[in-house]
C-alpha positions as CSV (number, residue, x, y, z in Angstrom):
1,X,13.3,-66.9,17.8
2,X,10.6,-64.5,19.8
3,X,8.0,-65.5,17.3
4,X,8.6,-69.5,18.5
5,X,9.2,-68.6,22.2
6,X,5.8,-67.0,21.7
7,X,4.5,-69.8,19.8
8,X,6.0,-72.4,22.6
9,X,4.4,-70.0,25.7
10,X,0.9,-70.3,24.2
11,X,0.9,-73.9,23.7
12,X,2.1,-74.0,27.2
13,X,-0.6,-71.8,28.9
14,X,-3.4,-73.3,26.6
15,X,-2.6,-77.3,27.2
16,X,-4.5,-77.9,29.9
17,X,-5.4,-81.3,28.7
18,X,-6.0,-84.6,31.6
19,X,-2.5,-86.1,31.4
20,X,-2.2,-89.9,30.3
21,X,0.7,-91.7,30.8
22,X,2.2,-94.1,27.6
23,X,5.6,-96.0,27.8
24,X,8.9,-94.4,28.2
25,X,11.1,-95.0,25.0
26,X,13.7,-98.0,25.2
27,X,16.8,-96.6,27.3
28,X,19.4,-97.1,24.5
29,X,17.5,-97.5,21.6
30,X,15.5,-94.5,20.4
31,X,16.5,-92.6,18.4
32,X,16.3,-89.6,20.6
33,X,18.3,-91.3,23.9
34,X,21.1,-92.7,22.5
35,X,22.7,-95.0,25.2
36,X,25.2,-94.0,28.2
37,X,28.6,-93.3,26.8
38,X,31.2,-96.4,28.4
39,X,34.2,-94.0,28.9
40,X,35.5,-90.3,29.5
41,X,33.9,-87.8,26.9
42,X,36.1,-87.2,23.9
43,X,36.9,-83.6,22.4
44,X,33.9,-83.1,20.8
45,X,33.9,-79.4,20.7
46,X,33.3,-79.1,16.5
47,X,30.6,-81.9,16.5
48,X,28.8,-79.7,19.5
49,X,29.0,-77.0,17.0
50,X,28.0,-78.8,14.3
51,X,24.8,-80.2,15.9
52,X,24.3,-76.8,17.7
53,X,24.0,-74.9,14.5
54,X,21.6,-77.9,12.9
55,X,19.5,-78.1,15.6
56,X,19.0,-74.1,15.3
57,X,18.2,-74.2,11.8
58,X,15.5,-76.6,12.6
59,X,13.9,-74.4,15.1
60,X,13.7,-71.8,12.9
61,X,12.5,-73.5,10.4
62,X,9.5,-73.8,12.6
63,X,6.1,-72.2,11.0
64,X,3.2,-70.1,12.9
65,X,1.3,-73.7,13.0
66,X,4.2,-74.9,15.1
67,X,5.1,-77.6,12.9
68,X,8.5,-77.5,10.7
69,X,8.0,-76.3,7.4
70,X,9.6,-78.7,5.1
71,X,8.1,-78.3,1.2
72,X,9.0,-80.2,-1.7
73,X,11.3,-79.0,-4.6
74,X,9.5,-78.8,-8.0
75,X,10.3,-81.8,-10.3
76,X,9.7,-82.1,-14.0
77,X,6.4,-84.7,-13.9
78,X,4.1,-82.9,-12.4
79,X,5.0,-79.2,-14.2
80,X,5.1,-80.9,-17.7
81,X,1.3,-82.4,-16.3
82,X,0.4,-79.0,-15.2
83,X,1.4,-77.3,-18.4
84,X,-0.4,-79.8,-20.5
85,X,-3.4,-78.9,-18.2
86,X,-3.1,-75.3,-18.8
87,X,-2.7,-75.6,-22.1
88,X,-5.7,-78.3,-23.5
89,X,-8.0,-76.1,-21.2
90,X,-6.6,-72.4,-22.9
91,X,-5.7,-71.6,-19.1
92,X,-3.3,-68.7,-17.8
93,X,-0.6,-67.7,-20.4
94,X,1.4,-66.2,-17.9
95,X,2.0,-69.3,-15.7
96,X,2.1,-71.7,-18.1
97,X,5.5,-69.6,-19.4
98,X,6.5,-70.1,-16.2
99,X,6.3,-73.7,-16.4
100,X,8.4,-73.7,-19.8
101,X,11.0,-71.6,-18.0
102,X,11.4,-74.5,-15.3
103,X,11.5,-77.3,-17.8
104,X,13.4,-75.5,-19.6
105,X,16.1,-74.9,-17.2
106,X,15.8,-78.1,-15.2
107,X,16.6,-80.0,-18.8
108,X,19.9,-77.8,-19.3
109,X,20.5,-78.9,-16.0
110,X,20.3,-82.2,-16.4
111,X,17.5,-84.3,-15.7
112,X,17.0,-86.6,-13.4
113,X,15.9,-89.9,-15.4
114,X,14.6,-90.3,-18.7
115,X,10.9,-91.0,-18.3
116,X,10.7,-87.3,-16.6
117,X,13.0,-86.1,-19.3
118,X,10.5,-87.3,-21.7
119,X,7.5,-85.9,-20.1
120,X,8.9,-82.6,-20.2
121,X,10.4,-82.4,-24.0
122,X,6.8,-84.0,-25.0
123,X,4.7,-82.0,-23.5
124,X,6.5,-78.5,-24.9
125,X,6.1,-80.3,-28.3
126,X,9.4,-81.8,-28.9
127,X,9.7,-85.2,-30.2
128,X,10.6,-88.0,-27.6
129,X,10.9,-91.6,-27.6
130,X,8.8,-92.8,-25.1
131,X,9.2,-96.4,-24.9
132,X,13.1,-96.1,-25.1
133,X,13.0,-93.8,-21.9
134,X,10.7,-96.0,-20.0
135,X,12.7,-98.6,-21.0
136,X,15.7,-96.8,-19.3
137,X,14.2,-95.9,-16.1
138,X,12.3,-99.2,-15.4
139,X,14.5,-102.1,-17.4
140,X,16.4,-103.0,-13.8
141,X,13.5,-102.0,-11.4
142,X,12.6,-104.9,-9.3
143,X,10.2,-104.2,-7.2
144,X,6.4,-105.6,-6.3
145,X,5.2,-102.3,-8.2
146,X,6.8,-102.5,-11.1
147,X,4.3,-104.0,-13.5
148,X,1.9,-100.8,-12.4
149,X,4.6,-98.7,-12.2
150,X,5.1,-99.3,-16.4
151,X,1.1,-98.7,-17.0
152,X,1.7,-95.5,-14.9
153,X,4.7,-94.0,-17.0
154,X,3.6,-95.7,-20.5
155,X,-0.2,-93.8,-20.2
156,X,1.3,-90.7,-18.9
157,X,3.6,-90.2,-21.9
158,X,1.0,-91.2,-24.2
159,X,-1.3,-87.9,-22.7
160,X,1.7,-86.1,-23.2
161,X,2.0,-87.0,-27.0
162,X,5.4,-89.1,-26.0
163,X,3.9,-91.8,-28.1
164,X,0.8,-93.6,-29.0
165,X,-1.6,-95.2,-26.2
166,X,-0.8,-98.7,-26.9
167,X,-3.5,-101.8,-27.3
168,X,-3.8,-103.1,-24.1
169,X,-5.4,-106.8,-23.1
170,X,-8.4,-106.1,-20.1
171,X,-7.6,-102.7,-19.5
172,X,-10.0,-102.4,-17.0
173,X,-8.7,-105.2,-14.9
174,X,-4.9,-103.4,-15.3
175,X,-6.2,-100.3,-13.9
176,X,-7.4,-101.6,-11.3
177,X,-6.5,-100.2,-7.3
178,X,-9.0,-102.1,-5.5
179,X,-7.7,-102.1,-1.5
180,X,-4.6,-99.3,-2.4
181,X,-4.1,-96.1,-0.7
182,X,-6.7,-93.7,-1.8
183,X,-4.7,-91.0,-4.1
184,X,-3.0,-94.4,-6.1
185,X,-6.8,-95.3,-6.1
186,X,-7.0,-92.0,-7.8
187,X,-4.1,-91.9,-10.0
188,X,-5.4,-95.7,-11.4
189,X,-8.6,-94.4,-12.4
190,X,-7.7,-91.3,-14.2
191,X,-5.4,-92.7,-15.9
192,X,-8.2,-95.6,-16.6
193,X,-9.7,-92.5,-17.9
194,X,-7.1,-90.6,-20.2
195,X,-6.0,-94.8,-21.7
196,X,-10.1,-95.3,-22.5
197,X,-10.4,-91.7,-24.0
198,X,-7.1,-91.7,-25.7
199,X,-7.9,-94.7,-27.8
200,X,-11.1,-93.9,-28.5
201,X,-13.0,-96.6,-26.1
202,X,-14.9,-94.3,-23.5
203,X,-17.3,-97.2,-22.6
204,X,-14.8,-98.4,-20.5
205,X,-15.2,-95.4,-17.9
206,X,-17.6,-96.1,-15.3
207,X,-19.8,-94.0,-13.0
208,X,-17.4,-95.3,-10.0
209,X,-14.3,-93.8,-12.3
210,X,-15.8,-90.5,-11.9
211,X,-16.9,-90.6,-8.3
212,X,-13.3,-91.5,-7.5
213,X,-12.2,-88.5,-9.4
214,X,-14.8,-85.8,-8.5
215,X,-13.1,-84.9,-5.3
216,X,-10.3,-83.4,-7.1
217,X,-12.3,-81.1,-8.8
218,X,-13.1,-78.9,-5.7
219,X,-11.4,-75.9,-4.8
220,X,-8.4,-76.0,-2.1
221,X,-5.6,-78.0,-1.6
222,X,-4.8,-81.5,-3.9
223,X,-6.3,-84.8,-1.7
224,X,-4.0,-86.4,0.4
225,X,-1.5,-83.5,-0.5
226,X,-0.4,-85.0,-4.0
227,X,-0.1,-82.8,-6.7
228,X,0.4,-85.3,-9.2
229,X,-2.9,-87.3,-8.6
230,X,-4.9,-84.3,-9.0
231,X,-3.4,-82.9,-12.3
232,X,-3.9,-86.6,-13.6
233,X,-7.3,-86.5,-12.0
234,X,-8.0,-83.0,-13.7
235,X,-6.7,-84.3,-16.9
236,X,-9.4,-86.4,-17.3
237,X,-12.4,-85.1,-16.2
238,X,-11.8,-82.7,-18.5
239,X,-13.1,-85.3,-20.8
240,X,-16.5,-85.4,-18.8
241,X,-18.9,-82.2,-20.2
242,X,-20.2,-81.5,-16.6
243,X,-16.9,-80.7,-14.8
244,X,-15.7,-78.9,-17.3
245,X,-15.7,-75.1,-15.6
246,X,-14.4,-76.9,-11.9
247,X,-11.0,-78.5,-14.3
248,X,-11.2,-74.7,-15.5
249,X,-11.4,-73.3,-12.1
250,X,-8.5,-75.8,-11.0
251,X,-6.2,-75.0,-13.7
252,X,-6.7,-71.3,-13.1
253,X,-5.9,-71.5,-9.3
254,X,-2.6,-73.4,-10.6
255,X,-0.4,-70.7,-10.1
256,X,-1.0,-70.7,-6.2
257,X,0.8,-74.4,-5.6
258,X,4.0,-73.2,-8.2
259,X,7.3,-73.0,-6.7
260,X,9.6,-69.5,-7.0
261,X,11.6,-71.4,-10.0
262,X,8.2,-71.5,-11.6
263,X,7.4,-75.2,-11.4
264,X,5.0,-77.7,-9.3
265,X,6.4,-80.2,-6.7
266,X,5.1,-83.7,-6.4
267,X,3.3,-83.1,-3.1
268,X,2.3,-80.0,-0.7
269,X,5.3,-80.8,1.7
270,X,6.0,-83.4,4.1
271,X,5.3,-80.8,7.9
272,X,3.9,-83.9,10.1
273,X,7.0,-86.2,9.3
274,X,9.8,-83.5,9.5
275,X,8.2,-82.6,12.5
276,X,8.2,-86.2,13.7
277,X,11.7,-86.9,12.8
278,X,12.9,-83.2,13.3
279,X,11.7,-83.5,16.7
280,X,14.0,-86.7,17.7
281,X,16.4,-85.0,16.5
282,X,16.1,-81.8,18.5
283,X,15.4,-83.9,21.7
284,X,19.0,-85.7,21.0
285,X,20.3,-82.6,20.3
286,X,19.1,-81.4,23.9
287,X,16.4,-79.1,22.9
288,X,14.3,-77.9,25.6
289,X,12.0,-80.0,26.8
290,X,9.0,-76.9,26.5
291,X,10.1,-76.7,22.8
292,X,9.3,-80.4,22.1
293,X,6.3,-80.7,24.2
294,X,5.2,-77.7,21.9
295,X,6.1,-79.6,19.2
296,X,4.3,-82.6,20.4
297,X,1.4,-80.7,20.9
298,X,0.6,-79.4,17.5
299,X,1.7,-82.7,16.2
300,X,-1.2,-84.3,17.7
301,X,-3.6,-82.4,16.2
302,X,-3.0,-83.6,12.7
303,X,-4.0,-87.1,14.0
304,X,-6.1,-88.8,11.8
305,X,-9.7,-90.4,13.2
306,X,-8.1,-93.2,12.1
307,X,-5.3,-93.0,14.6
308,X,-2.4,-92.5,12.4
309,X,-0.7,-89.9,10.4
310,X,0.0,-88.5,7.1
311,X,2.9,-87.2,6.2
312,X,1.6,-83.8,5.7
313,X,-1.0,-81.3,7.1
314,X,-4.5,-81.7,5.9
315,X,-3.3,-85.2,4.2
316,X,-5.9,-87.6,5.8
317,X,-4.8,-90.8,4.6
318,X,-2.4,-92.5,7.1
319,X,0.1,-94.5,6.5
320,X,3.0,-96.7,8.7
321,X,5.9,-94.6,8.6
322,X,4.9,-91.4,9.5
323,X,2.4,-92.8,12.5
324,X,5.7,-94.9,13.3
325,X,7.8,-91.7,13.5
326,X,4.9,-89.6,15.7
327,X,4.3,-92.6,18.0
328,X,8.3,-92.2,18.8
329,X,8.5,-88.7,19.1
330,X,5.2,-88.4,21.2
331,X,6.6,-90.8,23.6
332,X,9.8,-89.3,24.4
333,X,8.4,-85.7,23.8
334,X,5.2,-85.8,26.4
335,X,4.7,-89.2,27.2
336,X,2.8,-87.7,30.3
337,X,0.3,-86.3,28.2
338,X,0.1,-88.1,25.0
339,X,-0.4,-91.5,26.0
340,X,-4.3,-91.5,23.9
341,X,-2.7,-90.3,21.0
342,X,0.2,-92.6,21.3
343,X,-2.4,-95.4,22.3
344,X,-4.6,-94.6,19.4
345,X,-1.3,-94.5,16.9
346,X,-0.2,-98.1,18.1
347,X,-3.9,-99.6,17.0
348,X,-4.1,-98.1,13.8
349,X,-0.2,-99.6,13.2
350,X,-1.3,-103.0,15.0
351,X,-4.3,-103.0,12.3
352,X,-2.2,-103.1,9.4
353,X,0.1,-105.9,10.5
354,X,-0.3,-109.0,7.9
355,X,-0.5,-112.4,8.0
356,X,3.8,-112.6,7.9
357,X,4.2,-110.5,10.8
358,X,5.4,-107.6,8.6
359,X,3.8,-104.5,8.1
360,X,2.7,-102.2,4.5
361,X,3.1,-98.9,4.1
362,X,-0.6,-98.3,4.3
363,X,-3.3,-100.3,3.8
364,X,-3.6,-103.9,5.3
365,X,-3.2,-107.1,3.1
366,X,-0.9,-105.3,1.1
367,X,2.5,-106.2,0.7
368,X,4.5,-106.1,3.7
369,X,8.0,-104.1,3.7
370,X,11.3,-103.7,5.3
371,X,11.5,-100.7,6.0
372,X,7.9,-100.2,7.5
373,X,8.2,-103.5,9.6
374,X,11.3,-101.8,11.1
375,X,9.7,-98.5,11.6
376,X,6.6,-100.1,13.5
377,X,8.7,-102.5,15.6
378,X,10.7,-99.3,17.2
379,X,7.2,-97.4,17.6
380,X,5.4,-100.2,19.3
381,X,8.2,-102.3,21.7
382,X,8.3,-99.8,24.7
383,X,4.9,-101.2,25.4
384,X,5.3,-104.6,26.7
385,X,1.1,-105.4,25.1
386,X,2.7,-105.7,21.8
387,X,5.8,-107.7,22.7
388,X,4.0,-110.5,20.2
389,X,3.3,-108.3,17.6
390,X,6.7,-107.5,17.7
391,X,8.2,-110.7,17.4
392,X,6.8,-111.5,14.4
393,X,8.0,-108.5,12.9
394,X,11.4,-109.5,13.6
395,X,10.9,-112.9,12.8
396,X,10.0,-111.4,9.2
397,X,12.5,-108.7,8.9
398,X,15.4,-111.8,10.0
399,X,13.4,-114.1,7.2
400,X,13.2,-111.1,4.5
401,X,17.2,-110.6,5.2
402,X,18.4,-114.0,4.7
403,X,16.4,-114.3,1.3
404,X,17.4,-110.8,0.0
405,X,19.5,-109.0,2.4
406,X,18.5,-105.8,4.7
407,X,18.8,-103.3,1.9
408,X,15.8,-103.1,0.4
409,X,14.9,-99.8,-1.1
410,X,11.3,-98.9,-1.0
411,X,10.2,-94.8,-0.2
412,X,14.3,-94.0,-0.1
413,X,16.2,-94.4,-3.0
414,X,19.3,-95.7,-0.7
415,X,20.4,-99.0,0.9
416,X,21.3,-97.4,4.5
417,X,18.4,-95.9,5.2
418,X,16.3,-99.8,5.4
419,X,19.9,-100.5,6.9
420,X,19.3,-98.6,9.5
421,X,16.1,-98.8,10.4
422,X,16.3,-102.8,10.5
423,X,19.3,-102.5,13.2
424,X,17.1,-100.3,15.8
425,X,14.6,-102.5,15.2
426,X,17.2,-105.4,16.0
427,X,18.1,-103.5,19.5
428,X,14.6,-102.9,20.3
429,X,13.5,-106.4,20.1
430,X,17.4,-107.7,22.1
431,X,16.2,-104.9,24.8
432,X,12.8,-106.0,25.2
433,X,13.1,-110.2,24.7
434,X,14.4,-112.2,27.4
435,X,17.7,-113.5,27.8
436,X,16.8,-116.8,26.9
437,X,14.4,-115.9,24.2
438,X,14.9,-118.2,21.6
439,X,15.4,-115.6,18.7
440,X,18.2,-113.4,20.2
441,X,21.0,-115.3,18.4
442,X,19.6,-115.0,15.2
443,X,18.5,-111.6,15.2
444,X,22.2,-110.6,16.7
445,X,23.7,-112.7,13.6
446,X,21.2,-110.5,11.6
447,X,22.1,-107.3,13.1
448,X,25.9,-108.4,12.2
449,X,26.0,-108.5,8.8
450,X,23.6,-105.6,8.6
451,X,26.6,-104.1,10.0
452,X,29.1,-105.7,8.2
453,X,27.1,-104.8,4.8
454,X,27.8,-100.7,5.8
455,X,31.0,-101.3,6.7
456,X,32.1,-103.0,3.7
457,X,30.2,-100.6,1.3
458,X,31.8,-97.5,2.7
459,X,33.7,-94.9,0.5
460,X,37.4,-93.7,0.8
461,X,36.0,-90.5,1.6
462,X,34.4,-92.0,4.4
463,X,30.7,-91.3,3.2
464,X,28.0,-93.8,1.4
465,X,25.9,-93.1,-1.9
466,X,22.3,-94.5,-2.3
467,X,23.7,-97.7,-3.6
468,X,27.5,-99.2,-3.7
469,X,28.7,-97.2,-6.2
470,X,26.5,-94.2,-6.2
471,X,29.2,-90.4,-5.2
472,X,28.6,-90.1,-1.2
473,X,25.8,-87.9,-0.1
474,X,25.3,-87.1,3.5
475,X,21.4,-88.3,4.0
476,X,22.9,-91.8,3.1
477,X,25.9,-91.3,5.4
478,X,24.1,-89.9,8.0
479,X,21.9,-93.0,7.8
480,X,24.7,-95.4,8.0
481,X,26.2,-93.4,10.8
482,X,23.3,-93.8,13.1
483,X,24.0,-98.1,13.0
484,X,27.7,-97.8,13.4
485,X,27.8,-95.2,16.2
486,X,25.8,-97.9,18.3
487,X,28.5,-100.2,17.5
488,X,31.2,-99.4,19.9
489,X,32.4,-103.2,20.3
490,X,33.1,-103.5,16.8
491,X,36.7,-102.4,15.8
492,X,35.9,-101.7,12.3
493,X,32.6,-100.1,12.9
494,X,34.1,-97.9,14.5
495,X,36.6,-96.7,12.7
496,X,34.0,-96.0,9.8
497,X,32.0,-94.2,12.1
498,X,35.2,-92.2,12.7
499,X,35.4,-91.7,8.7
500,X,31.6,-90.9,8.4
501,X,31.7,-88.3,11.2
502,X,34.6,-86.6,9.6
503,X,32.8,-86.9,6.1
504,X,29.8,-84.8,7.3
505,X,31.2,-82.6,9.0
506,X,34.0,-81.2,6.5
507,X,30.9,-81.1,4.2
508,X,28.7,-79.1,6.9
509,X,27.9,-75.4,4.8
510,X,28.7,-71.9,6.2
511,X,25.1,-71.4,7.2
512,X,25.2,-74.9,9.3
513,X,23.5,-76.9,6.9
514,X,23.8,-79.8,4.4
515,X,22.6,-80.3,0.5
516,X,22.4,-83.9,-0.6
517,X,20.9,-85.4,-3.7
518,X,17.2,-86.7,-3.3
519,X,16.6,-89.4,-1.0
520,X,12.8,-90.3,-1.2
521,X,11.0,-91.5,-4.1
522,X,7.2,-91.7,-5.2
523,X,6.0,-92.7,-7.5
524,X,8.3,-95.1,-6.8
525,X,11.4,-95.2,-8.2
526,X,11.2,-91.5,-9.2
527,X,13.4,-89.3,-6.6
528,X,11.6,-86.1,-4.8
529,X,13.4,-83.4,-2.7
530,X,12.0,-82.2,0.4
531,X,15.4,-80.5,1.8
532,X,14.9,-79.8,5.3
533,X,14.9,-83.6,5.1
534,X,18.9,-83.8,4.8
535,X,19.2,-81.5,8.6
536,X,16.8,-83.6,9.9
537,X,19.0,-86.8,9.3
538,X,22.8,-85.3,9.6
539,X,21.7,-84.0,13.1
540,X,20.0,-87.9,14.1
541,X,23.4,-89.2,12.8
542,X,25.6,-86.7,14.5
543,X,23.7,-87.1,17.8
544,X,24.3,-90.9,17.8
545,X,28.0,-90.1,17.4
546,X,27.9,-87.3,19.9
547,X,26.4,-89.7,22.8
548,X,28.8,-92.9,21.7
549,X,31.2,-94.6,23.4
550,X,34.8,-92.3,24.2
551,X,37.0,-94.8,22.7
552,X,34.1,-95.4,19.1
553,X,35.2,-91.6,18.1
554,X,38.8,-90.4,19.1
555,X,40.1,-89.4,16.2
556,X,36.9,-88.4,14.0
557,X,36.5,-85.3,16.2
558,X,38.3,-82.4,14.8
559,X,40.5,-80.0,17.3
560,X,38.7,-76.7,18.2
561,X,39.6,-74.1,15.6
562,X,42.5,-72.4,15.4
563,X,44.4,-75.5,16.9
564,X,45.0,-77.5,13.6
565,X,42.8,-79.9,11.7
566,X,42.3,-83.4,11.3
């Protein structure tokens, strides 16, 4: 803690910046100011613990850039990629062992889905059947990726000898990521690459191919933070004569970017968005307000000149969610002294809007999603310039849930987390629109059965899994807890919030934390871990519970110790 109070100290003496003013958050609606309780505070002595002990461990989590340092977990993918790298280039003995060790391991284990399992048997020369496993992983994947997301896995386990490269009609078309965010731009052409040289057709590489792939080969940290689109990337310009001692030089430096259990993580880390989200959750927590200006402070510069953020430091390609997630913390955090950066955030989020009103996760004309409309509708409604813009986000977000329902899962693998989302974004837009505003009824139909869909899906044990279903995990009952503690009117809403505040906090650890299967997913539908990730959410749920109404949680709130349980 001296190190931080340092840290904060400096930031304070050196900000000397000309202060500009941006909107206050919604009263009631961010996530960091929950709304004014409605009756006499409850015993909430073992949730104050709770949160008190969360919020610490995100504080010290906090590095000597003043961000929180939240890296990934290793995942099989990317280390069987990086062992095959190490071994068609003859690279570094010792680290490709360590490699084996982690697939190894991570197989007895039990792995996570069968294309990875494939990927890692295949490339330490077992036999595999490809096709079966992507058949496994991707027969009941519906989603607007899913045709891409099949070339992806099918030319990956063909490099890693899974099976053959099959005969495919206009590859170049199918590769083809014209308009995508730039590491899937990446990621399309090498694997353009490794299809044209693996069946013996290298005419269909073009100059652009290896322009788009050159970048890669320099020394430093991946592009855009992805592991996985430089190995692929590395992978085949080892198959172009000239870049042969940079793929050498990358493999070598390999070692660097392994985790302690020996294997490689799908990307860097995700700093910019756990300090983002880890940041609304301290200031609900009641967290100094030197220590989030602090925080603010180093979070603005990892802006992007494009006005957004990435969700990682040095990663310059911006995208909706995390820019959502700064704009939000920024404005509750300093909005005395942020407003430019907040300003600069809402453009680059108003220039990807589309033609329905919704919004992509990063590049314009792309599709638009749930869970990114949502996320830009509760960054950009305290300022009454985009009250428009806003509407017809809504107005798709109310469409998209009548056709399909509000549970549409896109960068989390579970239902509660668009859930969620989609319900601020409902009280943003009632806070904001005028009484007689001629969506309000619809949207507060909408915001119903979102609520009703949680409350019917709940567990016995009072938590929620990715999916109906799925064992409970606390990110995804943290998630839905957020909706139904700002649901005091509702009988049954709150009586699951009761359930899902006892859930978490019987399942809180000794050292104040919680562990909780993956929740994010990329390339989508494959699951990731970034830990600190699960804090960062418990404490956002807990908080909402914590600042409720007195009659929403009577009974969910444990006696103090040492006078009974509940």
């Amino acid at each position: 803690m001296t190190h931080l109070n340092t840290h904060l100290n400096t930031h304070l003496m050196k900000d000397t910046r000309t202060m500009t003013y941006c909107a206050p958050p919604l009263p009631g609606v961010s996530l960091a100011l929950p709304g004014p309780r409605t009756g006499p505070a409850a015993d909430t002595g073992r949730l104050d613990r709770a949160r008190a002990r969360l919020a610490g461990r995100l504080l010290a989590d906090t590095g000597p850039d003043g961000l929180l340092r939240a890296p990934c977990d290793s995942r099989l993918l990317e280390s069987a990629l990086a062992l095959r790298l190490l071994t068609v280039t003859g690279t570094d003995p010792d680290a490709q062992e360590r490699l084996i060790r982690f697939l190894k391991t991570t197989l007895d284990e039990g792995a996570p889905d069968p294309v990875q399992e494939a990927a890692a048997r295949a490339a330490m020369g077992e036999y595999v059947d490809g096709r079966a496993a992507l058949t496994r992983l991707l027969g009941g994947f519906d989603h607007f990726t899913a045709g891409r997301k099949h070339l992806m896995f099918q030319t990956v386990l063909a490099e890693l000898g899974a099976h053959p490269f099959p005969e495919l009609p206009s590859p170049c078309g199918l590769f083809a990521a014209h308009g995508q965010q730039r590491w899937l731009v990446t990621e399309m052409a090498a694997l353009k690459v490794l299809y044209a040289f693996g069946t013996g057709s290298p005419r269909l590489v073009t100059e652009d191919d290896w322009r788009t792939l050159a970048p890669s080969a320099r020394p430093g940290p991946p592009p855009y933070g992805n592991h996985l689109a430089r190995i692929l990337a590395l992978l085949a310009l080892r198959h172009r004569p000239r870049y042969a001692d940079a793929v050498r030089g990358r493999a070598r430096e390999l070692r660097r970017w392994l985790r302690p259990d020996g294997g490689l993580p799908f990307i860097t880390g995700m700093d910019v968005f756990a300090t983002a989200t880890g940041g609304l959750a301290l200031a609900g927590a009641g967290a100094p307000a030197h220590t989030l200006r602090a925080l603010a402070t180093d979070l603005t510069t990892h802006q992007n000149t494009d006005g957004g953020w990435g969700f990682d430091q040095d990663v310059t390609q911006s995208d909706v969610d995390d820019t959502s997630y700064c704009v939000e913390f920024l404005r509750t955090a300093a909005p005395e002294r942020c407003g430019a950066e907040v300003a600069a955030g809402e453009r680059y989020l108003l220039a990807r809007r589309g033609a329905d009103g919704g919004f992509p996760t990063f590049e314009r004309g792309t599709a638009s999603e749930v869970a990114m409309t949502a996320a830009a509708v509760n960054a950009l409604a305290p300022e009454p310039a985009h009250r428009a813009a806003v509407t017809d986000a809504i107005g798709f977000l109310v469409a998209r849930q009548e056709a399909t329902g509000p549970f549409e899962r896109s960068w989390s693998l579970n239902e509660s987390n668009a859930l969620f989302r989609t319900v601020l974004a409902y009280d943003s837009f009632l806070t904001v629109a005028a009484p007689g505003h001629p969506a309000r009824a619809g949207v507060a139909r909408a915001r119903s059965r979102a609520v009703a869909r949680l409350v019917d899906t709940q567990h016995a044990d009072g938590g929620w899994g990715h999916v109906p279903g799925d064992p409970s995990d606390p990110i995804s009952s943290a998630y839905a807890l957020i909706v139904l503690a700002r649901t005091p009117a509702l009988p049954s809403a709150v009586g699951a919030a009761e359930r899902a505040v006892r859930h978490l906090l019987d399942r809180q650890r000794p050292d104040g934390g919680f562990v909780s299967r993956p929740d994010q997913a990329g390339p989508r539908p494959l699951a990731y871990h970034v830990p600190l990730l699960t804090d960062i959410c418990v404490l956002l749920g807990l908080n909402q519970a914590r600042a409720s109404a007195a009659r929403a949680l009577p009974r969910a709130l444990p006696t103090p110790c040492g006078q009974g349980t509940s």
